[in-house]
PDB file of the backbone (N, CA, C, O) and the ligand in Angstrom, with CONECT records:
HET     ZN  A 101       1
ATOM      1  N   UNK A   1      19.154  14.677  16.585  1.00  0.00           N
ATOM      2  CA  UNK A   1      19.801  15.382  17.703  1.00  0.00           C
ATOM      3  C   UNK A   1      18.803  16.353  18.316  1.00  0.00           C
ATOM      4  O   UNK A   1      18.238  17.211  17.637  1.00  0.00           O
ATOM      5  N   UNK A   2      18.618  16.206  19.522  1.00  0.00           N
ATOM      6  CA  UNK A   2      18.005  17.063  20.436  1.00  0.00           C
ATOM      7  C   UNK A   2      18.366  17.867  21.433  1.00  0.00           C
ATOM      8  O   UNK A   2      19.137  17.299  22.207  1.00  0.00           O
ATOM      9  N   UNK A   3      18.057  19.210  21.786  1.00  0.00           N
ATOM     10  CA  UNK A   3      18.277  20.052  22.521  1.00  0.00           C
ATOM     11  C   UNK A   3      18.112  19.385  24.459  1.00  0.00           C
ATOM     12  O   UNK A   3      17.199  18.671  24.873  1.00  0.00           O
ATOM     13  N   UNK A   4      18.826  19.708  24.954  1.00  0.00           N
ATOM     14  CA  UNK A   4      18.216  19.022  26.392  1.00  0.00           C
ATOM     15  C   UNK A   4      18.325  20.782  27.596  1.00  0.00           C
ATOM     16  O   UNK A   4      19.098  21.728  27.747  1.00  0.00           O
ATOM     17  N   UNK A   5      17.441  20.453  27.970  1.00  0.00           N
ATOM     18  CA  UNK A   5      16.988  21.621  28.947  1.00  0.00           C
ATOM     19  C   UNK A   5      18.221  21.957  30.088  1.00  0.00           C
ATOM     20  O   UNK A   5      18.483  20.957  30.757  1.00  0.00           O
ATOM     21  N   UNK A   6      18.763  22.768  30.326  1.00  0.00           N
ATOM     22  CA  UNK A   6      19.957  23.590  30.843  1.00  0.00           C
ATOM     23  C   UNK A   6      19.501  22.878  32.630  1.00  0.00           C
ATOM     24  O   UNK A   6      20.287  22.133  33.216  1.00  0.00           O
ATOM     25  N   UNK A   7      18.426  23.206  33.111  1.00  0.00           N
ATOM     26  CA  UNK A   7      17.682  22.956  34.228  1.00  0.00           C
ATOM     27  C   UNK A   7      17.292  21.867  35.049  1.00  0.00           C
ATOM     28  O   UNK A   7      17.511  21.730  36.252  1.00  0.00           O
ATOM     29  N   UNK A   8      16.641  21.047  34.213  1.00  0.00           N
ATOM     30  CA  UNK A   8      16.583  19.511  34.090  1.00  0.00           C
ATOM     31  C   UNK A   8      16.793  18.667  33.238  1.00  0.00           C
ATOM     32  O   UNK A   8      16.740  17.522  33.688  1.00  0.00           O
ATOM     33  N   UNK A   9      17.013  18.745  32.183  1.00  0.00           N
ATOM     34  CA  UNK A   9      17.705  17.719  31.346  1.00  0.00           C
ATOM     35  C   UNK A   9      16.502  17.155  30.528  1.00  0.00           C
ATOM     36  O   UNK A   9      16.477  15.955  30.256  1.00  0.00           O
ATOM     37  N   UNK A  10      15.521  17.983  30.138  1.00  0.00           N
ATOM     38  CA  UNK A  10      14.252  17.416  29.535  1.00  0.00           C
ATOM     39  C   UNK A  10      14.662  17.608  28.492  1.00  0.00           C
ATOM     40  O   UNK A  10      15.789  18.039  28.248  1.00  0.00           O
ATOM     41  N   UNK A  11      13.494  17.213  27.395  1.00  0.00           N
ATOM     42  CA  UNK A  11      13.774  17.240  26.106  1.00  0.00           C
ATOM     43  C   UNK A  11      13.465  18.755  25.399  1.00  0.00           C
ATOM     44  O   UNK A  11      12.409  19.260  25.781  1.00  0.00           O
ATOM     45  N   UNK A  12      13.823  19.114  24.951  1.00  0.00           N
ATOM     46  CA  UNK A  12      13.771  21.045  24.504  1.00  0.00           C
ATOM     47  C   UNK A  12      12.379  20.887  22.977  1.00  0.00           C
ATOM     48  O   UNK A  12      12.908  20.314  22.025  1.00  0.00           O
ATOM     49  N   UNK A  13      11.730  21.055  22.849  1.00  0.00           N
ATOM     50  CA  UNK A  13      10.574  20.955  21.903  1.00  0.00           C
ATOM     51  C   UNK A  13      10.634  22.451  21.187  1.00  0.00           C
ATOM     52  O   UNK A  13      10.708  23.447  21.907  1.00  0.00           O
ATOM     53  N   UNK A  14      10.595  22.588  19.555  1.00  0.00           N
ATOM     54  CA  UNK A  14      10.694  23.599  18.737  1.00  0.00           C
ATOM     55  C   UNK A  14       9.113  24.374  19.263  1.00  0.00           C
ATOM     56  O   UNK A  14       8.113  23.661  19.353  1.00  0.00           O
ATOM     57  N   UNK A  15       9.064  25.420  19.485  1.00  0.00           N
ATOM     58  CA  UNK A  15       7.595  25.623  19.411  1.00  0.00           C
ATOM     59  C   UNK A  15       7.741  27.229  19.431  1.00  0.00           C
ATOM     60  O   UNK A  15       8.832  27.720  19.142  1.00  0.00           O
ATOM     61  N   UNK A  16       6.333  28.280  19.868  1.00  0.00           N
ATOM     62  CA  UNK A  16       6.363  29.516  19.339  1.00  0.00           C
ATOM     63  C   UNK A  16       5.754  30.015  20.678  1.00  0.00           C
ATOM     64  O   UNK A  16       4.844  29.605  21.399  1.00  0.00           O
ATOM     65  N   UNK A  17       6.358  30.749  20.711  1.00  0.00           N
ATOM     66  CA  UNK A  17       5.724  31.749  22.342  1.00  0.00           C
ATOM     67  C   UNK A  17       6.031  33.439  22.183  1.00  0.00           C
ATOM     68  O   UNK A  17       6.595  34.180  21.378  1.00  0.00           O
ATOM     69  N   UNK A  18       5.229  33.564  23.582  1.00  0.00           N
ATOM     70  CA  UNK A  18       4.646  35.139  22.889  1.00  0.00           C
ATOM     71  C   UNK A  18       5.942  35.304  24.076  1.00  0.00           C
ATOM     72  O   UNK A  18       6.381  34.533  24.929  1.00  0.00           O
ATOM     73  N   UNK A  19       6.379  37.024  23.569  1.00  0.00           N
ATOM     74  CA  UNK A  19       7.795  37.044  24.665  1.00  0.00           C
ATOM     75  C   UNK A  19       7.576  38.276  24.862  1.00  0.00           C
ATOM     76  O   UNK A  19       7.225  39.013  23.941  1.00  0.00           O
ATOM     77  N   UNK A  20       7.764  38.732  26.208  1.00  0.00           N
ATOM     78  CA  UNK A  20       7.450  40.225  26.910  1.00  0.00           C
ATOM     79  C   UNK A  20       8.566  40.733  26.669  1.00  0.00           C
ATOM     80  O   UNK A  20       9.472  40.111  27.225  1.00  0.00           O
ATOM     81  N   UNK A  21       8.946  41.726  25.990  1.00  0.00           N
ATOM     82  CA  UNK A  21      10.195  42.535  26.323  1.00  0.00           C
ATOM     83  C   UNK A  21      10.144  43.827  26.812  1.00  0.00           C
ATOM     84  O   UNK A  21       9.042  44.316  26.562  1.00  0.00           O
ATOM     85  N   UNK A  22      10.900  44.609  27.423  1.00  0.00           N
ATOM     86  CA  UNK A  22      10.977  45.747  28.576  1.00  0.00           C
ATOM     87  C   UNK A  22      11.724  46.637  27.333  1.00  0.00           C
ATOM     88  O   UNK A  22      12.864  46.290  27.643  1.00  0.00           O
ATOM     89  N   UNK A  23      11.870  47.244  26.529  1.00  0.00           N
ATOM     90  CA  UNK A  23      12.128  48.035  25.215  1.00  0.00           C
ATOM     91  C   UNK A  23      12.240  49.771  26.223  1.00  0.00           C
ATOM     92  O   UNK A  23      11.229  50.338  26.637  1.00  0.00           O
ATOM     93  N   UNK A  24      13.411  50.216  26.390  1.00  0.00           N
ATOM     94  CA  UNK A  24      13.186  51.381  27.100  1.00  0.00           C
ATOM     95  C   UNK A  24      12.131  52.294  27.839  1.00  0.00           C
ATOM     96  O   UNK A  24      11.756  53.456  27.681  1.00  0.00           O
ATOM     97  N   UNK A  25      11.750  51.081  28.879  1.00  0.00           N
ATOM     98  CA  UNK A  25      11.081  51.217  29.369  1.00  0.00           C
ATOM     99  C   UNK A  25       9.276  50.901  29.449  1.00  0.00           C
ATOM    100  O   UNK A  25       8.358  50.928  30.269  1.00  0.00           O
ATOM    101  N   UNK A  26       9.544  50.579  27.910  1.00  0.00           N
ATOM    102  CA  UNK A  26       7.790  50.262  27.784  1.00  0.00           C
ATOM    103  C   UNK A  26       8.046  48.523  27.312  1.00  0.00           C
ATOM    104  O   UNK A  26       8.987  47.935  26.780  1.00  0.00           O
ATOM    105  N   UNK A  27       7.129  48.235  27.653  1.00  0.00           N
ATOM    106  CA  UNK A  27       6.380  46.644  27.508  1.00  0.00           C
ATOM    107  C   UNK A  27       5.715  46.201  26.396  1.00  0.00           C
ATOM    108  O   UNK A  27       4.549  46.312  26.019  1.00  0.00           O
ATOM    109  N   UNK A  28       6.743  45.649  25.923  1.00  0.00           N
ATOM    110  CA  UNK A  28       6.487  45.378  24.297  1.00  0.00           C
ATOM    111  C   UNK A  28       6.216  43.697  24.027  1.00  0.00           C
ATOM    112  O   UNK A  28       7.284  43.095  24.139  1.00  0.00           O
ATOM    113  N   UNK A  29       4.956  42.701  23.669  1.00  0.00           N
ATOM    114  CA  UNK A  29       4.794  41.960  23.909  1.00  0.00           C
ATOM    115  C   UNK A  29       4.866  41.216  22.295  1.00  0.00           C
ATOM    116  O   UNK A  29       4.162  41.472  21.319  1.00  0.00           O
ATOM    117  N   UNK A  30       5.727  40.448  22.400  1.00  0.00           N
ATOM    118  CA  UNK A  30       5.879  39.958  20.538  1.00  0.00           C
ATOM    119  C   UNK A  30       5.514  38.438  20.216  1.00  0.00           C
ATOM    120  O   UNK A  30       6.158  37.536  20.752  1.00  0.00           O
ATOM    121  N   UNK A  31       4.721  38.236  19.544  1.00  0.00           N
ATOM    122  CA  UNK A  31       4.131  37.159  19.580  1.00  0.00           C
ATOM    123  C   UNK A  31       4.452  36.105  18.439  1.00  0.00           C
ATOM    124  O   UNK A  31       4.772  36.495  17.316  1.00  0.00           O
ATOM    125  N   UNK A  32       4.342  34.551  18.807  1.00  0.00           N
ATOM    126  CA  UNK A  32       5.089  33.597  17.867  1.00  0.00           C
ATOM    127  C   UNK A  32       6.458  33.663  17.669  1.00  0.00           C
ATOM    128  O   UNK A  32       6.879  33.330  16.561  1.00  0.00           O
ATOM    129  N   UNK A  33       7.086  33.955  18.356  1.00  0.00           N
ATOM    130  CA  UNK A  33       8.940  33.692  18.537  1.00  0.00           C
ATOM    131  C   UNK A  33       9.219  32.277  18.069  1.00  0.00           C
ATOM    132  O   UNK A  33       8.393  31.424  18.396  1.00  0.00           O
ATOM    133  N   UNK A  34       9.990  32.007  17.540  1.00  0.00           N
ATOM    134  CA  UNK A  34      10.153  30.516  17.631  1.00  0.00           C
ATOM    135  C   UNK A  34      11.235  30.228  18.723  1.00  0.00           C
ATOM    136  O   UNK A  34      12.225  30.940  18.886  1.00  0.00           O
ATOM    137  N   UNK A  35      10.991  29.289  19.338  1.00  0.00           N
ATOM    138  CA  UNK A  35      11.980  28.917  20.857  1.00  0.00           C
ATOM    139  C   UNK A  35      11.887  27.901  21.359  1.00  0.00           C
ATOM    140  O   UNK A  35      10.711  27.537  21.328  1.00  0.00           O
ATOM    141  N   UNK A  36      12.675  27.037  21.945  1.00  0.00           N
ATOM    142  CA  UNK A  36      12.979  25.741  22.703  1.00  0.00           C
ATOM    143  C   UNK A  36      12.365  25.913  23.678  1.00  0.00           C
ATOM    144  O   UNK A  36      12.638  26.862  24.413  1.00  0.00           O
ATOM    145  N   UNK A  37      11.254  24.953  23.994  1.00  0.00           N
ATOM    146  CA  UNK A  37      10.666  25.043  25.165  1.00  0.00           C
ATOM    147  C   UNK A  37      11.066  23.468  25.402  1.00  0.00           C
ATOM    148  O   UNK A  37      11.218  22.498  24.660  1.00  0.00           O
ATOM    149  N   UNK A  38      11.185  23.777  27.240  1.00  0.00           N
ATOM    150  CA  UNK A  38      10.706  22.267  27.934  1.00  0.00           C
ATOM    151  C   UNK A  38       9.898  21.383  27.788  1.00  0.00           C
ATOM    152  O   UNK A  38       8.781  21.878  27.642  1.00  0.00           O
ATOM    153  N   UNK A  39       9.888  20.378  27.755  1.00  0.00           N
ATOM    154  CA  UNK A  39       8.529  19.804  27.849  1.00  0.00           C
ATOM    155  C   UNK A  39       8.634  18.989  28.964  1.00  0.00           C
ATOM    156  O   UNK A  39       7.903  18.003  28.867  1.00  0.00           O
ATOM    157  N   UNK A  40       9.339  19.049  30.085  1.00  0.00           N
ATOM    158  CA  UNK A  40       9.241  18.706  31.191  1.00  0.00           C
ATOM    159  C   UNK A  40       9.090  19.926  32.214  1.00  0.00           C
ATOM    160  O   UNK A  40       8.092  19.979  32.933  1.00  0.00           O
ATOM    161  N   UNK A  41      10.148  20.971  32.279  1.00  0.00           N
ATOM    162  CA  UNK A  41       9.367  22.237  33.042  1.00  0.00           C
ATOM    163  C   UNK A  41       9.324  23.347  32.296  1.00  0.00           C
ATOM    164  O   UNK A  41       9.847  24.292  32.887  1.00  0.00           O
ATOM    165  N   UNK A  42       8.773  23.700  30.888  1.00  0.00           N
ATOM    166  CA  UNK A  42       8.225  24.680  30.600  1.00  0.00           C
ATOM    167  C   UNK A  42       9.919  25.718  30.391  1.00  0.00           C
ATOM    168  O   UNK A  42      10.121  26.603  29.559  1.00  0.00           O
ATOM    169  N   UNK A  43      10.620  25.342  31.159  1.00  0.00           N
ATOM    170  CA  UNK A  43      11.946  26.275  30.299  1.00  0.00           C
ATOM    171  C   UNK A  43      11.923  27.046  29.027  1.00  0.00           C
ATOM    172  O   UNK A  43      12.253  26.254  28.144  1.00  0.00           O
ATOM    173  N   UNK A  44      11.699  28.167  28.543  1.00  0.00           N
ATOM    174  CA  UNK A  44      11.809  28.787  27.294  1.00  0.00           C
ATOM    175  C   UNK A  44      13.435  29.188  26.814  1.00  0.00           C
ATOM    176  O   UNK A  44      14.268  29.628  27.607  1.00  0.00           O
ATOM    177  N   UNK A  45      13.658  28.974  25.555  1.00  0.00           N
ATOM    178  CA  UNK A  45      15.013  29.264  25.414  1.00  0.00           C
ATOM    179  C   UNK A  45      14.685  30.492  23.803  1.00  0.00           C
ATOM    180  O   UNK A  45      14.139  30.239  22.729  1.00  0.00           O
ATOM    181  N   UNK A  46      15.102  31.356  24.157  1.00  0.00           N
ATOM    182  CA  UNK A  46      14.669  32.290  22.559  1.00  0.00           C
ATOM    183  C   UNK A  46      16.403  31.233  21.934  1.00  0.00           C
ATOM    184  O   UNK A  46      17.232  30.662  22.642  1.00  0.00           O
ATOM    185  N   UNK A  47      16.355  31.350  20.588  1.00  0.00           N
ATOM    186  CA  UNK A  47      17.581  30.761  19.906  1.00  0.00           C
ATOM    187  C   UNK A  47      18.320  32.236  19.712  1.00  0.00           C
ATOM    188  O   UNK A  47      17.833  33.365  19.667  1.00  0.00           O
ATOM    189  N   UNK A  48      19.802  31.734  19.607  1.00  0.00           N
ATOM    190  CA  UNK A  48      20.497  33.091  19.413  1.00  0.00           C
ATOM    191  C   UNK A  48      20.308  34.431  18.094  1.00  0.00           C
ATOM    192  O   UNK A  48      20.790  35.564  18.085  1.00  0.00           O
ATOM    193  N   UNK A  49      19.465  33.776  17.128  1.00  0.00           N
ATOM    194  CA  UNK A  49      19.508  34.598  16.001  1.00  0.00           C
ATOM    195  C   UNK A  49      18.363  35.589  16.525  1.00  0.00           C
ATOM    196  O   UNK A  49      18.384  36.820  16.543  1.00  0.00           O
ATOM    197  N   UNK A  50      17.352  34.703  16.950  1.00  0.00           N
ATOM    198  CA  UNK A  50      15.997  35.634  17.357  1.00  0.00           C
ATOM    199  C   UNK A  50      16.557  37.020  17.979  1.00  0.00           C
ATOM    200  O   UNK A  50      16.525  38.154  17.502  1.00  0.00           O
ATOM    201  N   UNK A  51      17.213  36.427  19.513  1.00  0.00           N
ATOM    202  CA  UNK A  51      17.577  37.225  20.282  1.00  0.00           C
ATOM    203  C   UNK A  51      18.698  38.409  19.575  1.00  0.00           C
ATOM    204  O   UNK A  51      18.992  39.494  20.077  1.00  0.00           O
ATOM    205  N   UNK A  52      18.939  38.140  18.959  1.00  0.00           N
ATOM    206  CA  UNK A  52      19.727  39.056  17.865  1.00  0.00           C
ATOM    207  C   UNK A  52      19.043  40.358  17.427  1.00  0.00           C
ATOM    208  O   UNK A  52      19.223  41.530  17.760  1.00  0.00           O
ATOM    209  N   UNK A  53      18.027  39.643  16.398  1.00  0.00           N
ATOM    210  CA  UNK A  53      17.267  40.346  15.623  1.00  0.00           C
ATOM    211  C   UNK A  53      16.025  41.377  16.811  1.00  0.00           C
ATOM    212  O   UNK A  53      15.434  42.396  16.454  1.00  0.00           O
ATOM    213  N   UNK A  54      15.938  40.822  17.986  1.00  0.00           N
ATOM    214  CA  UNK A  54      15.249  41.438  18.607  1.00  0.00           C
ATOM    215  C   UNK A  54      15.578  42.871  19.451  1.00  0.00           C
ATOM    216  O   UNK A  54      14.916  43.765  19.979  1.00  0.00           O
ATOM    217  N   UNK A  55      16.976  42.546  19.258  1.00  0.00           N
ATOM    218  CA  UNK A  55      17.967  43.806  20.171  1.00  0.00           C
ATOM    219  C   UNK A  55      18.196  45.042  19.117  1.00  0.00           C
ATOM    220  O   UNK A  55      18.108  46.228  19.435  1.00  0.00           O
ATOM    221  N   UNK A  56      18.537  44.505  17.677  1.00  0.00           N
ATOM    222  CA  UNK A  56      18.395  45.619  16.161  1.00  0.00           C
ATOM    223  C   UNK A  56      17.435  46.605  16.327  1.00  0.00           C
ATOM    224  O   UNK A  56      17.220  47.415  15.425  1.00  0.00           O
TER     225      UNK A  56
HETATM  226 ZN    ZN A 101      13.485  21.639  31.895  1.00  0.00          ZN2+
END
């Protein structure tokens, strides 16, 4: 079972990207996230736990 891209309907690929976050005001850049990327247009998806743990 595979993830399909919200956008175009590509295939969603497990992979790790660096993710900018705006943290009250300052620019906090966190690197190796694990996240669904496109592999037709590059779409990034953080998964819900990440995005979780990133708001703590
Ligand atoms: Zn896509």
């Amino acid at each position: 079972m595979s993830e399909k891209c919200a956008l175009c309907k590509g295939i969603m690929e497990e992979r790790t990207i660096s993710l900018d976050l705006r943290i009250d005001g300052k620019l906090v850049v966190i690197e190796n996230v694990p996240a669904l990327v496109c592999s037709n247009c590059g779409e990034a998806v953080v998964t819900p736990e990440i995005g979780r743990k990133l708001r703590s």
